[in-house]
KOLTIVO-521237 format. One record per residue (C-alpha): residue number from 0; x, y, z. Coordinates in steps of 0.05 Angstrom, whole numbers, plus 5000, padded with zeros to 4 digits. Example, Ala and Ser with C-alpha at 12.3 -4.5 7.8 and 13.67 -1.06 7.14 Angstrom:
REM KOLTIVO-521237
<site><num>0</num><east>5246</east><north>4910</north><up>5156</up></site>
<site><num>1</num><east>5273</east><north>4979</north><up>5143</up></site>
END
This chain:
REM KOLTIVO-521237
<site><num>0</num><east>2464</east><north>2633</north><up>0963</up></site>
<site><num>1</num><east>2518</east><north>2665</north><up>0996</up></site>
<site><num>2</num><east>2545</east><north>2719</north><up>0975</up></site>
<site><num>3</num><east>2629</east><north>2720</north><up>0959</up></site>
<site><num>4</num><east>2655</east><north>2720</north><up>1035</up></site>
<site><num>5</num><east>2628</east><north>2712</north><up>1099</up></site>
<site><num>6</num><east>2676</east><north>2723</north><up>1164</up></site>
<site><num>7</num><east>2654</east><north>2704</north><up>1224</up></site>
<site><num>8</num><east>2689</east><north>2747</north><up>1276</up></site>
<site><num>9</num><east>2680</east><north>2761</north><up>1352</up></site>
<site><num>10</num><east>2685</east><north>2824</north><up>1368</up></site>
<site><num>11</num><east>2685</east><north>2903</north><up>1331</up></site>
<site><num>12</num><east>2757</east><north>2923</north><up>1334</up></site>
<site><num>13</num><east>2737</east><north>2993</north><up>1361</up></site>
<site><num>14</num><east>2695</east><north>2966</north><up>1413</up></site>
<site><num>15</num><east>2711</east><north>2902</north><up>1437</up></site>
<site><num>16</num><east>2727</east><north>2928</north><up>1503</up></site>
<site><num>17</num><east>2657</east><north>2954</north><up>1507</up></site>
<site><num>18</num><east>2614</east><north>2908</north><up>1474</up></site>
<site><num>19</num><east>2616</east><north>2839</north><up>1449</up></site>
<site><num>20</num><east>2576</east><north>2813</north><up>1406</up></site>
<site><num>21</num><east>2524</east><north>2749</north><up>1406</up></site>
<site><num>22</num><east>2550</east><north>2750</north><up>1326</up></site>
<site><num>23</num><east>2587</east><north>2789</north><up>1278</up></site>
<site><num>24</num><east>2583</east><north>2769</north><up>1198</up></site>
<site><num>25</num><east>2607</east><north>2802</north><up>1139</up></site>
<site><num>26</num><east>2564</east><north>2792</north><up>1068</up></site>
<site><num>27</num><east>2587</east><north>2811</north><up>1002</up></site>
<site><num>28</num><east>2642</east><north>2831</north><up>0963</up></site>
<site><num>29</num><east>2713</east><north>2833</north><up>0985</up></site>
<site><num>30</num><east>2719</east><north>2900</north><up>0956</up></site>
<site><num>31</num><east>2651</east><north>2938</north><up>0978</up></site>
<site><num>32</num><east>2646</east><north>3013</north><up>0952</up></site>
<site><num>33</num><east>2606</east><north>3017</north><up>1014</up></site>
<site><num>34</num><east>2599</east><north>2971</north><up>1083</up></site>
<site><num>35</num><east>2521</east><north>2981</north><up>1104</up></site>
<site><num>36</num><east>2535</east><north>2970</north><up>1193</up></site>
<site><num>37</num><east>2466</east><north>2937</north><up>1222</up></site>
<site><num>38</num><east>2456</east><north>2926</north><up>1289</up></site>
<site><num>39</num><east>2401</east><north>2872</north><up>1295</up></site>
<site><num>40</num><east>2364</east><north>2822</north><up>1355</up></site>
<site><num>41</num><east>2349</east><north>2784</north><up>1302</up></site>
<site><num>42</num><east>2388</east><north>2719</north><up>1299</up></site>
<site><num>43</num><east>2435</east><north>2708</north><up>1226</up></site>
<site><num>44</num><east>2409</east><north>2647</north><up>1210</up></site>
<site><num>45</num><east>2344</east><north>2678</north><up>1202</up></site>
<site><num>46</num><east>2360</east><north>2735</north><up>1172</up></site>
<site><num>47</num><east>2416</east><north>2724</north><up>1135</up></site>
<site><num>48</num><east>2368</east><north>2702</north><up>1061</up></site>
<site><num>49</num><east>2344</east><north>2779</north><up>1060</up></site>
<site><num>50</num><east>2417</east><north>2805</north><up>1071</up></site>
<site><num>51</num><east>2436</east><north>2763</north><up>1001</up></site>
<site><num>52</num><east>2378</east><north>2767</north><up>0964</up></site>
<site><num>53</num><east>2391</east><north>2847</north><up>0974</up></site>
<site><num>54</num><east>2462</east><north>2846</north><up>0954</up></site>
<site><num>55</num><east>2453</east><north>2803</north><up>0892</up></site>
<site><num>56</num><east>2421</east><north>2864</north><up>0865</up></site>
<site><num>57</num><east>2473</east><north>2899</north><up>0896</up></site>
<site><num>58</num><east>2538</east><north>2869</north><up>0889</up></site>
<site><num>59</num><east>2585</east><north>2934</north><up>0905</up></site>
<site><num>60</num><east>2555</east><north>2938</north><up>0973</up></site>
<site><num>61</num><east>2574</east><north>2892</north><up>1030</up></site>
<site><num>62</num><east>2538</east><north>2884</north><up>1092</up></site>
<site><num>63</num><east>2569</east><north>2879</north><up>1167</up></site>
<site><num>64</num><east>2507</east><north>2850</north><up>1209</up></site>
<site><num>65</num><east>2517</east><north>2853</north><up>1279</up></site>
<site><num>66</num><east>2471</east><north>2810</north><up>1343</up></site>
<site><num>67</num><east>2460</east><north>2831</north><up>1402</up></site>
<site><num>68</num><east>2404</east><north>2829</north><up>1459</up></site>
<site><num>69</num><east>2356</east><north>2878</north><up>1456</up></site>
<site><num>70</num><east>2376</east><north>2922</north><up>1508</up></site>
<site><num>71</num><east>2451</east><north>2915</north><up>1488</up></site>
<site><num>72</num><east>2420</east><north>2942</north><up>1420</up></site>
<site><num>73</num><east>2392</east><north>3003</north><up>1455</up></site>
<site><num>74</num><east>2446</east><north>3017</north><up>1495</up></site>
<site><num>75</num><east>2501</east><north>3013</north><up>1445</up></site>
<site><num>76</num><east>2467</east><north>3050</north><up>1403</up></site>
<site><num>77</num><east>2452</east><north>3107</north><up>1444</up></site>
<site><num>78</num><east>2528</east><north>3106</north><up>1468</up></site>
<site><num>79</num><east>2552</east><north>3108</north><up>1390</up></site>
<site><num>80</num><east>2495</east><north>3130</north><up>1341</up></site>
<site><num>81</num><east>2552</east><north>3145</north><up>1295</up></site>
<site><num>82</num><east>2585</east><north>3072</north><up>1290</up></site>
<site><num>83</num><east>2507</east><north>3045</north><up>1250</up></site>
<site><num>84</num><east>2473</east><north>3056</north><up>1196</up></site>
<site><num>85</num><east>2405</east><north>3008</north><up>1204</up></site>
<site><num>86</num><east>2381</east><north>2983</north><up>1269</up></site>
<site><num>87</num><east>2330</east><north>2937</north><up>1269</up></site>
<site><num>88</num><east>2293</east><north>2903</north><up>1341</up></site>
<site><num>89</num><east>2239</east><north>2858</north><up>1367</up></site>
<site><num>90</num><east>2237</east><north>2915</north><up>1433</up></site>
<site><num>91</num><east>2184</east><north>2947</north><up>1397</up></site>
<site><num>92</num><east>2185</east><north>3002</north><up>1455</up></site>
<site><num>93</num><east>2251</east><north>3014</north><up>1455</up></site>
<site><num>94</num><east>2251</east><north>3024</north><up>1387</up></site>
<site><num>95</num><east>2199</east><north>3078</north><up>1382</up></site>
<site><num>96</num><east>2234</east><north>3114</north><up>1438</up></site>
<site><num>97</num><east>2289</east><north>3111</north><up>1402</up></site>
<site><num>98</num><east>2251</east><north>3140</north><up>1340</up></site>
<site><num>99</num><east>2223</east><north>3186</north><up>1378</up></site>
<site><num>100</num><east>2280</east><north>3218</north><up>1412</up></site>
<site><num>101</num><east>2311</east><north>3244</north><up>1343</up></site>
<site><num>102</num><east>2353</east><north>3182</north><up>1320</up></site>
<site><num>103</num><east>2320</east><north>3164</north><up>1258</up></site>
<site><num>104</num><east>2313</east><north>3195</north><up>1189</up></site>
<site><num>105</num><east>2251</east><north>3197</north><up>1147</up></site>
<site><num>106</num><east>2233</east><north>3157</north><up>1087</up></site>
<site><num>107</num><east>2183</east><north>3185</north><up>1047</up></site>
<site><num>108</num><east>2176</east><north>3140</north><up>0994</up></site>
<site><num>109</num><east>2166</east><north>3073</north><up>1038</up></site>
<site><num>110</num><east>2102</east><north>3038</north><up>1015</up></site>
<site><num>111</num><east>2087</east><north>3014</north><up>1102</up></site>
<site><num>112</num><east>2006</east><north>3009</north><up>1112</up></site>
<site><num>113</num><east>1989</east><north>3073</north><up>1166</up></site>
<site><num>114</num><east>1990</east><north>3022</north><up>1231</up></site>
<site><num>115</num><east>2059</east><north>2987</north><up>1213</up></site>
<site><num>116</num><east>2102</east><north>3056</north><up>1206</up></site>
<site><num>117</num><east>2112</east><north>3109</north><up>1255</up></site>
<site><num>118</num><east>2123</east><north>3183</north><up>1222</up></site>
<site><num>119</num><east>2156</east><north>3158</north><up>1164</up></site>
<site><num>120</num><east>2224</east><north>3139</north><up>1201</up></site>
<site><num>121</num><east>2204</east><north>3068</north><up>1238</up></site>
<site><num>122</num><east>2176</east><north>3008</north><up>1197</up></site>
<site><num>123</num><east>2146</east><north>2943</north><up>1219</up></site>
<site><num>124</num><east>2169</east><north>2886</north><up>1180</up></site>
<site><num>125</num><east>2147</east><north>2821</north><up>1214</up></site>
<site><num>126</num><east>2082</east><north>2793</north><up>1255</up></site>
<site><num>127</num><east>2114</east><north>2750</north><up>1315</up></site>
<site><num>128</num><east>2066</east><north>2727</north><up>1369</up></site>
<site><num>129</num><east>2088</east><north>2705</north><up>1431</up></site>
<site><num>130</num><east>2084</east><north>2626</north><up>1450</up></site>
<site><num>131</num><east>2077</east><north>2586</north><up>1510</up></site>
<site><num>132</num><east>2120</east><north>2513</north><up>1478</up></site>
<site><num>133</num><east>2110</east><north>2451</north><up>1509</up></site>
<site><num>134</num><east>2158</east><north>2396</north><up>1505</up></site>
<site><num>135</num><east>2105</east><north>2347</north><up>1479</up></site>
<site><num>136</num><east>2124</east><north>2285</north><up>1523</up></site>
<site><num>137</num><east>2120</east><north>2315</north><up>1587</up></site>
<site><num>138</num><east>2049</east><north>2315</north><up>1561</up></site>
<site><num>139</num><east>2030</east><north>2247</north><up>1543</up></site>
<site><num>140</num><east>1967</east><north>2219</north><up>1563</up></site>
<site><num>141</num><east>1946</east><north>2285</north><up>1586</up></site>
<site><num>142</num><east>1908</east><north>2348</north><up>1555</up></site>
<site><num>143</num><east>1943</east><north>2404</north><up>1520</up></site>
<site><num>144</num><east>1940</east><north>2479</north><up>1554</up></site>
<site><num>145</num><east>1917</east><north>2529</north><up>1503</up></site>
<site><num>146</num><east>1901</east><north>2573</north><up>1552</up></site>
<site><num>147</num><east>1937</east><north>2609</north><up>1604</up></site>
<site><num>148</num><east>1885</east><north>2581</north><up>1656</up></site>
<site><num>149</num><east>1895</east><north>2521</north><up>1631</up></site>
<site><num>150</num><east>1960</east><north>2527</north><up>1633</up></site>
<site><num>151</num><east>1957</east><north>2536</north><up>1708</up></site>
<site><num>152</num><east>1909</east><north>2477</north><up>1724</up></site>
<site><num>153</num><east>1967</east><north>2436</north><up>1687</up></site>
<site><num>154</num><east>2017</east><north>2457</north><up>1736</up></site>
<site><num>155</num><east>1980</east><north>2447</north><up>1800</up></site>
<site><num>156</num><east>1959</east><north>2377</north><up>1781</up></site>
<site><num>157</num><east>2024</east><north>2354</north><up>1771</up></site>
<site><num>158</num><east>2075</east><north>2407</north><up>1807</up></site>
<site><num>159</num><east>2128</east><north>2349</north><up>1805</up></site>
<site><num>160</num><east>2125</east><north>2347</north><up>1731</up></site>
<site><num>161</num><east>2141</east><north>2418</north><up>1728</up></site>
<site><num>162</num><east>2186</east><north>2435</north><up>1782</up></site>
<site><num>163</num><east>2249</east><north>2467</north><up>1761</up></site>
<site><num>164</num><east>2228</east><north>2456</north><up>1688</up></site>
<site><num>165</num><east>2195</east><north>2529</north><up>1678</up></site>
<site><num>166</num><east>2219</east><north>2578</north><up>1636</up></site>
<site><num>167</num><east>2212</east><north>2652</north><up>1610</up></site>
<site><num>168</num><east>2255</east><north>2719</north><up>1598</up></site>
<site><num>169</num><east>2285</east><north>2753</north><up>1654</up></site>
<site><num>170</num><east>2247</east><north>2817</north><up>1638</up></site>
<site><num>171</num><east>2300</east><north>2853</north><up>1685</up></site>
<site><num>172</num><east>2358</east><north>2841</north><up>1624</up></site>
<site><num>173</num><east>2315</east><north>2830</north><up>1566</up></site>
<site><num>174</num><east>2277</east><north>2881</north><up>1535</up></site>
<site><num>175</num><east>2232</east><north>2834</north><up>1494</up></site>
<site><num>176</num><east>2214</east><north>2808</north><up>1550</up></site>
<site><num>177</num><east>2193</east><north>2864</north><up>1594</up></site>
<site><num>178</num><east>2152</east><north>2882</north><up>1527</up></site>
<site><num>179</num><east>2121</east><north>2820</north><up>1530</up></site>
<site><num>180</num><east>2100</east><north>2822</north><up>1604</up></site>
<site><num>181</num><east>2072</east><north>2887</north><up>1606</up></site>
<site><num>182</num><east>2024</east><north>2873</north><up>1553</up></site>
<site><num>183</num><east>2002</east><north>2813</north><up>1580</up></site>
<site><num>184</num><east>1992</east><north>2852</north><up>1655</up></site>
<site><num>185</num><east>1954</east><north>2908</north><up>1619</up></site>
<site><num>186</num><east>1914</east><north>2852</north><up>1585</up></site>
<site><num>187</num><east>1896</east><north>2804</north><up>1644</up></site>
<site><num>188</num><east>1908</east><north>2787</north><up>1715</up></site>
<site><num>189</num><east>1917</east><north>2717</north><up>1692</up></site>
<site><num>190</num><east>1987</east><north>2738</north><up>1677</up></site>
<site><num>191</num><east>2004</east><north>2750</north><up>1752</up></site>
<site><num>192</num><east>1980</east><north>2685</north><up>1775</up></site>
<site><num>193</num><east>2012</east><north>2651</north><up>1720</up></site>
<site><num>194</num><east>2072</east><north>2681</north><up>1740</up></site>
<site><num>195</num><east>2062</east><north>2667</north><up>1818</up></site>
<site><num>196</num><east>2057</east><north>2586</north><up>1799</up></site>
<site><num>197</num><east>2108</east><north>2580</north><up>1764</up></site>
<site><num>198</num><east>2149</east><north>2628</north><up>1812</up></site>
<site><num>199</num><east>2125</east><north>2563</north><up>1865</up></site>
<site><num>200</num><east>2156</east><north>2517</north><up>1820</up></site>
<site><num>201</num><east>2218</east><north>2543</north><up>1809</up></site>
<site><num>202</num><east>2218</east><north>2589</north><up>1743</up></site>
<site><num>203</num><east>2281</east><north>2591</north><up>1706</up></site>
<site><num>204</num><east>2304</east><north>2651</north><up>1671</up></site>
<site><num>205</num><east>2331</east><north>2664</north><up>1600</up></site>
<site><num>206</num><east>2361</east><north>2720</north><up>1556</up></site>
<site><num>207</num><east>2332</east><north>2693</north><up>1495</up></site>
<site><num>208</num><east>2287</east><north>2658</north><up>1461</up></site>
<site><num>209</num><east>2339</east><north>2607</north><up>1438</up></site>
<site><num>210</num><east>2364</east><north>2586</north><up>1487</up></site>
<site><num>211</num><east>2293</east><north>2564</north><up>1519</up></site>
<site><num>212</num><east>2286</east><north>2526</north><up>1458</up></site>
<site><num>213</num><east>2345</east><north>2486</north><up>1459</up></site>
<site><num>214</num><east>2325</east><north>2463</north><up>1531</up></site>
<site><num>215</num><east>2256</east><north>2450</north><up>1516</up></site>
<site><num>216</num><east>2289</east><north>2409</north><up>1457</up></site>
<site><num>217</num><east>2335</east><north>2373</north><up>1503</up></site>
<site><num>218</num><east>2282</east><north>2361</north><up>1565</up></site>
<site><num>219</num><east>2310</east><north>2410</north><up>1607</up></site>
<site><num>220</num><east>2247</east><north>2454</north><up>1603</up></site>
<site><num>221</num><east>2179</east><north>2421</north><up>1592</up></site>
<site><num>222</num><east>2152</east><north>2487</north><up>1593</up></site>
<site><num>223</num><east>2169</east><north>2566</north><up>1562</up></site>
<site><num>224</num><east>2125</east><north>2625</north><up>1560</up></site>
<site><num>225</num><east>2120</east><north>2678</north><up>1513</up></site>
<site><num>226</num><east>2169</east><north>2648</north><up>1470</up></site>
<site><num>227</num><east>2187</east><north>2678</north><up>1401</up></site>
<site><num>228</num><east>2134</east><north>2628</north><up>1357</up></site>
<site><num>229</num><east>2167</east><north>2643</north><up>1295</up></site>
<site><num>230</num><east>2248</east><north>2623</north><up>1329</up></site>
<site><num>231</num><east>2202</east><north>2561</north><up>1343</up></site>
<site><num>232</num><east>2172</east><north>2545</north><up>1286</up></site>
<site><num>233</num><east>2242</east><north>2551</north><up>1246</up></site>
<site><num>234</num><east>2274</east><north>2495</north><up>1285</up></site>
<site><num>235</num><east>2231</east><north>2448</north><up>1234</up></site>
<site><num>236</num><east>2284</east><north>2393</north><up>1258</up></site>
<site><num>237</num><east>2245</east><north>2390</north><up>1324</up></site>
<site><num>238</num><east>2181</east><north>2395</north><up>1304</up></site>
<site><num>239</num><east>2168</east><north>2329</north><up>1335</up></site>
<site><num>240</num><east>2182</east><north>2349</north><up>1398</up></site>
<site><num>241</num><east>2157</east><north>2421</north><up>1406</up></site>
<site><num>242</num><east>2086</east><north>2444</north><up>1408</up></site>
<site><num>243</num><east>2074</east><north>2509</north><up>1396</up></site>
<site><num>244</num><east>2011</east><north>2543</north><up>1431</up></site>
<site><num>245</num><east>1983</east><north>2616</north><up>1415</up></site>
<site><num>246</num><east>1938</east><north>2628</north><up>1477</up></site>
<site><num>247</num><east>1874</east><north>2636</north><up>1451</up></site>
<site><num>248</num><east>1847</east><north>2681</north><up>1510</up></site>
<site><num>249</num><east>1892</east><north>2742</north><up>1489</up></site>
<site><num>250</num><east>1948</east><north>2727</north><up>1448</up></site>
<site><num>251</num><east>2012</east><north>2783</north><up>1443</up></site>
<site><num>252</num><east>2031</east><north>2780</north><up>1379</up></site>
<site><num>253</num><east>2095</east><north>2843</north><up>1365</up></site>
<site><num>254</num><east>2119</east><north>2870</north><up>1301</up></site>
<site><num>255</num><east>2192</east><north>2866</north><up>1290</up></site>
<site><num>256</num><east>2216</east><north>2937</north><up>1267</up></site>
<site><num>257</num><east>2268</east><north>2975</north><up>1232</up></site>
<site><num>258</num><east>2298</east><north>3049</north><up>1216</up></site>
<site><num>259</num><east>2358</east><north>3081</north><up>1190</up></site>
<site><num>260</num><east>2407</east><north>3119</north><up>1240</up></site>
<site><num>261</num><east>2400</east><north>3201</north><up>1232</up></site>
<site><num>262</num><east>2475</east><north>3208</north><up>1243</up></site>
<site><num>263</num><east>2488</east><north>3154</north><up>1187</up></site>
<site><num>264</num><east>2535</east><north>3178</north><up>1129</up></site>
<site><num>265</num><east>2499</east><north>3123</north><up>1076</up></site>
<site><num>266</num><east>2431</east><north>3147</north><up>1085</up></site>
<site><num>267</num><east>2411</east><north>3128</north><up>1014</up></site>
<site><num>268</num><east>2445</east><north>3059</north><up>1017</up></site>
<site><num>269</num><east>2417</east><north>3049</north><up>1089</up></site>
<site><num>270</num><east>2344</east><north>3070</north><up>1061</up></site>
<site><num>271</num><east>2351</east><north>3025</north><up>1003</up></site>
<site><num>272</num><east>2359</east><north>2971</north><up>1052</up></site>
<site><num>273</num><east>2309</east><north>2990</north><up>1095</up></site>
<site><num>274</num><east>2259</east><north>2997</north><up>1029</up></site>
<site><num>275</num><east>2273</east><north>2935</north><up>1006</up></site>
<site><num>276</num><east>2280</east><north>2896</north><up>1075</up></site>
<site><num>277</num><east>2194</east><north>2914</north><up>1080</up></site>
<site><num>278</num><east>2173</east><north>2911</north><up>1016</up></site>
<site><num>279</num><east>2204</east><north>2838</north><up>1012</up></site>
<site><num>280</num><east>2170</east><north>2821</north><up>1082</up></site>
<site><num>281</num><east>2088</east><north>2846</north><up>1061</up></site>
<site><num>282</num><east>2104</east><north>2801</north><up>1001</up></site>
<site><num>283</num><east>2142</east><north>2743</north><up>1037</up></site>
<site><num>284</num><east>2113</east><north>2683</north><up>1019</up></site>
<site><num>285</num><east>2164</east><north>2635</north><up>1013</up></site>
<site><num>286</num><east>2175</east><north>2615</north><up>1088</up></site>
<site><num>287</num><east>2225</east><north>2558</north><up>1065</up></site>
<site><num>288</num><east>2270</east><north>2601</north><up>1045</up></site>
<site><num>289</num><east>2257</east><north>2664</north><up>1082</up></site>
<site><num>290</num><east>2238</east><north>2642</north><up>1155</up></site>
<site><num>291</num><east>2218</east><north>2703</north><up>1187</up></site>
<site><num>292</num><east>2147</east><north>2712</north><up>1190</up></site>
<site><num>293</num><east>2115</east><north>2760</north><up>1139</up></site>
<site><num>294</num><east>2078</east><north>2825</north><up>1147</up></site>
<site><num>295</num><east>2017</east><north>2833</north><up>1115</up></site>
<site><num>296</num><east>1987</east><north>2900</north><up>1088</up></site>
<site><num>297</num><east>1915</east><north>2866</north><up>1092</up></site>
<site><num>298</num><east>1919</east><north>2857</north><up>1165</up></site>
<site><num>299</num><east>1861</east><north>2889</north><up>1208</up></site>
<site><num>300</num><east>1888</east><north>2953</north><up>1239</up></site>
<site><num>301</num><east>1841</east><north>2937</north><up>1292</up></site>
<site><num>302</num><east>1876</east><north>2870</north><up>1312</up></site>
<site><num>303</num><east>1877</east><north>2875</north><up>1381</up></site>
<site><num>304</num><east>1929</east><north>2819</north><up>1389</up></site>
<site><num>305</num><east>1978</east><north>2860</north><up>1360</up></site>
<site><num>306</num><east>2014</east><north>2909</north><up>1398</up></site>
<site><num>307</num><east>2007</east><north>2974</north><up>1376</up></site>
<site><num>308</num><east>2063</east><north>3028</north><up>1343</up></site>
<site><num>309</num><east>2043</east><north>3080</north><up>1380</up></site>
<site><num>310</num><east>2059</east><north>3123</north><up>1434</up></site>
<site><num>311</num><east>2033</east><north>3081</north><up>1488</up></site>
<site><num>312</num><east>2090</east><north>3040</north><up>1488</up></site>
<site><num>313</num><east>2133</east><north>3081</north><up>1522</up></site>
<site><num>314</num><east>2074</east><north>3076</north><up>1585</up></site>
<site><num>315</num><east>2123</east><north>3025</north><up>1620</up></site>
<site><num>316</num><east>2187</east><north>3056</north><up>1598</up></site>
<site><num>317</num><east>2166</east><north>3108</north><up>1654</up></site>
<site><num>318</num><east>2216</east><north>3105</north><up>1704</up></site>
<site><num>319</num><east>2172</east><north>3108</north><up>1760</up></site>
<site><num>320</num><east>2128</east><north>3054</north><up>1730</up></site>
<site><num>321</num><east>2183</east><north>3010</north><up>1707</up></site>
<site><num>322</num><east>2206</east><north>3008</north><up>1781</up></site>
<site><num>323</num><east>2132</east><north>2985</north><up>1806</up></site>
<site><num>324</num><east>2128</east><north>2931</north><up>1749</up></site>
<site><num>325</num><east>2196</east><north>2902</north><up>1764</up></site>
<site><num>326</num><east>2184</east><north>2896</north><up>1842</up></site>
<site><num>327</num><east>2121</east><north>2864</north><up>1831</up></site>
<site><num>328</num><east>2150</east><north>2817</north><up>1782</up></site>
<site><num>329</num><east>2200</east><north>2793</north><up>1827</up></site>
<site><num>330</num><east>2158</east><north>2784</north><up>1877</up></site>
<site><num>331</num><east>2114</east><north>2734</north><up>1832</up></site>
<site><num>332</num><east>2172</east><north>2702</north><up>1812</up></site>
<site><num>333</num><east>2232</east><north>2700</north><up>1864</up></site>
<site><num>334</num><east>2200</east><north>2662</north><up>1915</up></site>
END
């Protein structure tokens, strides 16, 4: 349930010149002995169940929860680590860069498995993979892709089906989505020639997962790769009309992750947050009423769908080889 108020506002008062937000909401009492600031990619609706279930044990605390792209997240951050207290991202490389350059504390009493923490100071809460969806009646009479290959062979037997009604992230503004890519390029070369088809046909670009599913919903995409599954699978209203497809070849499944600003002046509040925000997610199993996906402690640690909290993933944060990657992206795609 909600908690006591909830103000929907547009922009932080400070720094509405600077940055405006996808969504700003305020949880909790009217009268907080403390206002916990996080900065999430993660979309309200979604997340909104853990913020309340927190504060009902916690009803002196009020939360300010804040939306914004994942590269907005990173660079606002960076510009003001001061201004947040938790900051939580699907840009899993981002994130441990972020870690990694000094701007997270340490939580030593976190129960995270080995592979799903980083040094104590970033936590993986969620199991997303990435989706190709199909608008199901741009299908009919005809097979279902489960593969990327297949994928293709769908497209080149019926370009006109297609044409103009590709999607995927602009991996040159979205962060996720430059994740996503690189992963699937490291994995397979099927992911350039996916990308040079549907470059022929007139790929469309998006910020955000959301929005690709609201035109797939509508018909305006029949298509959208590497789609958030979970964002998906929450739109249970449209279940009728999306299929979801984990590519069965080499699916790229990322951990959403979380840690608590260095320069914060809650860190116990912040932490307690953070502490509870995993523990609920390895024992999440209520998706009804808490739709992001779970983590789960008994996972392989050898799953080699899942991208890896590691090091490595700053590989393509390399300027050098962030410059190569784009250029070759656009040339699959901007044709």
């Amino acid at each position: 349930m909600r908690n006591l108020v909830t103000l929907i506002l547009c922009f932080l008062p400070a720094l509405s010149s600077a940055q405006d937000w996808e969504d700003r909401q305020f949880f909790g009492t009217t009268s907080p002995t403390q206002t916990l600031r996080v900065l999430s990619s993660t979309d309200t609706a979604l997340f909104e169940p853990i913020i309340d279930h927190f504060l009902q044990s916690n009803r002196d605390i009020a939360v300010e929860y804040l939306v914004a792209s994942t590269a907005d997240i990173d660079a606002a951050f960076r510009a003001t680590p001061e201004r947040f207290d938790v900051v939580i991202s699907s840009a899993m490389d981002l994130q441990f860069k972020l870690v990694n350059d000094g701007y997270a504390i340490e939580i030593e009493d976190l129960p995270a498995p080995d592979w799903a923490q980083w040094r104590q100071s970033l936590f993986a809460f969620t199991a997303e993979p990435a989706a190709i969806i199909l608008n199901r009646n741009a299908f009919r009479g005809h097979p279902i892709p489960r593969t990327r290959q297949e994928l293709i062979q769908a497209m080149r037997a019926r370009p006109d089906i297609f044409e103009n009604r590709l999607g995927t992230y602009d991996v040159r503004q979205s962060a996720l989505g430059y994740l996503f890519a690189t992963q699937d390029a490291r994995a397979s070369e099927t992911y350039w020639r996916l990308m040079e088809v549907m470059g022929s046909l007139g790929l469309r670009l998006y910020c955000c997962s959301g929005d690709m599913i609201d035109d797939l919903t509508r018909g305006d995409l029949v298509v959208a790769y590497n789609v958030l599954g979970s964002y998906a699978a929450a739109r249970t209203e449209n279940a009728n009309v999306l299929e979801i497809i984990l590519p069965s070849e080499f699916p790229t499944t990322m951990m959403r992750t979380a840690f608590v600003a260095a320069q914060t002046d809650k860190p116990e509040t912040a932490a307690s947050f953070t502490r509870f925000l995993v523990e609920m997610q390895q024992a999440n199993s209520d998706h009804a009423s808490f739709p992001l996906p779970p983590l789960n402690p008994a996972e392989n640690v050898d799953n080699q769908s899942t991208i890896a909290l590691g090091p490595a993933l700053m590989t393509y944060l390399d300027t050098l080889k962030k410059r190569t990657f784009l250029q070759e992206w656009e040339n699959a795609v901007l044709q």
